[in-house]
C-alpha positions as CSV (number, residue, x, y, z in Angstrom):
1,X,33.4,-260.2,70.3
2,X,31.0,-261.9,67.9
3,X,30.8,-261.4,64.3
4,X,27.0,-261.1,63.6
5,X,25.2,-263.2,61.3
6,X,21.9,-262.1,59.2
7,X,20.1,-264.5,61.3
8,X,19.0,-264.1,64.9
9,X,18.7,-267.6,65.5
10,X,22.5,-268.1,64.6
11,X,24.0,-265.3,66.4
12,X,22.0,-266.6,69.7
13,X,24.2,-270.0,69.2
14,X,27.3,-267.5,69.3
15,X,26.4,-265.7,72.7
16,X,27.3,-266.7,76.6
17,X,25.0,-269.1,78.3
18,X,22.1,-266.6,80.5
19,X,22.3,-270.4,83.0
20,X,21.9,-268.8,86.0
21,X,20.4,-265.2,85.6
22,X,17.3,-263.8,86.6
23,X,17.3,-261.1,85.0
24,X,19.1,-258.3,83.5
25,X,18.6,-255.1,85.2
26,X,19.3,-251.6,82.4
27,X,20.3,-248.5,84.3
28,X,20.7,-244.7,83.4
29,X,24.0,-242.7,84.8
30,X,22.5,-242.4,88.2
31,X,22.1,-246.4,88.5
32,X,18.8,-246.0,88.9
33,X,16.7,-249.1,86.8
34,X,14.6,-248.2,83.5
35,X,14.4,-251.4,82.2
36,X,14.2,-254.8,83.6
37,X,14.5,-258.1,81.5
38,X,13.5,-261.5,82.7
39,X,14.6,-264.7,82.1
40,X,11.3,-266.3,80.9
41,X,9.9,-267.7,77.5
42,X,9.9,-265.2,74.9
43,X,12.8,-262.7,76.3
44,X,15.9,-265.4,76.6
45,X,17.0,-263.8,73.4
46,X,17.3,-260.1,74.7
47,X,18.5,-261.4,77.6
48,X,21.4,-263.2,76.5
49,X,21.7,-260.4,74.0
50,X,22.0,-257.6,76.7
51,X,24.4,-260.1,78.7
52,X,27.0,-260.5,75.7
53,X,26.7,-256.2,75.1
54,X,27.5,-256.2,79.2
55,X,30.4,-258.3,79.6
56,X,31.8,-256.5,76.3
57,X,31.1,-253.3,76.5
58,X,31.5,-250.3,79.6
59,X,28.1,-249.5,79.2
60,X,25.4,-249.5,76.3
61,X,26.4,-246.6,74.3
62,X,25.5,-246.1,70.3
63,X,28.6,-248.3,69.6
64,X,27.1,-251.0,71.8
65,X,24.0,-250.2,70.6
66,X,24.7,-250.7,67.1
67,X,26.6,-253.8,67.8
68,X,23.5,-255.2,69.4
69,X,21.3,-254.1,66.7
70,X,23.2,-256.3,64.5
71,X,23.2,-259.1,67.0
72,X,19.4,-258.5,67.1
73,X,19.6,-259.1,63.2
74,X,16.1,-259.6,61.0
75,X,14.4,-258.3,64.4
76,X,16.3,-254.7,64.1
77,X,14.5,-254.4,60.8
78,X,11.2,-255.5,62.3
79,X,11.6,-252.9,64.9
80,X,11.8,-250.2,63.1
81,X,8.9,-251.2,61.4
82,X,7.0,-251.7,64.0
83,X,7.6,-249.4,66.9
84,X,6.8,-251.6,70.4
85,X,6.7,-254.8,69.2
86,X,10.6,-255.1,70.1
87,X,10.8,-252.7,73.6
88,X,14.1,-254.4,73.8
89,X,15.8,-253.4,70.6
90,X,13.7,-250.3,70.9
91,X,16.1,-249.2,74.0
92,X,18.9,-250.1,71.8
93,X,17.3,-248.1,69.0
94,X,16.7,-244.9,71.5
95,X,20.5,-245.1,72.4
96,X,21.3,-244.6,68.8
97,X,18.9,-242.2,68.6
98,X,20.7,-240.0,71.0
99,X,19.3,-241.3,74.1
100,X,21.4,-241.7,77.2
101,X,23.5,-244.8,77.6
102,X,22.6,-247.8,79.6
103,X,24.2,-249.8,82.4
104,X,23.9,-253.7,82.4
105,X,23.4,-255.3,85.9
106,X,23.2,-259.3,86.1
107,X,20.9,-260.2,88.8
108,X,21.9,-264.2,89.2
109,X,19.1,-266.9,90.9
């Protein structure tokens, strides 16, 4: 696992490559999809992000969470600023918060 920097940006350098994926699919116990994230402009972060948490962690629990939160870096602070601006560290935020944990499914191209 990484050791997160205070800058986004960095920690992005630090991450797995997303070559290859579509998207990132989140799922609740049942399997069943509540979040989708694409690989387009302007979400490659949070999906490399979500990538890294699911090849290092069983699922997206608060430890996970809070690991990615830290990955996530000045953005976490943003976030919690401003609540929807970030839906993807918002999940991550909800987890914390006591929400239920996610499943990460790579859906390659």
């Amino acid at each position: 696992m990484i050791q997160p920097t205070a800058s986004f940006k960095e920690n992005l350098q630090l991450l797995p490559s997303i070559d290859g994926l579509a998207r990132i699919e989140l799922t609740d116990s049942n399997g069943t999809i509540v979040a989708s994230i694409e690989n387009q402009a302007g979400k490659q972060g949070s999906l490399a992000v979500y990538k890294y948490l699911g090849q290092n962690f069983d699922a997206v629990d608060a430890i996970a969470a809070a690991h990615g939160l830290a990955v996530f870096a000045e953005h976490t602070a943003d976030a919690k600023k401003r609540p929807g601006a970030h839906p993807n560290i918002d999940l991550l935020l909800d987890v914390i918060g006591g929400g239920s944990s996610l499943g990460v499914r790579l859906v390659a191209i």
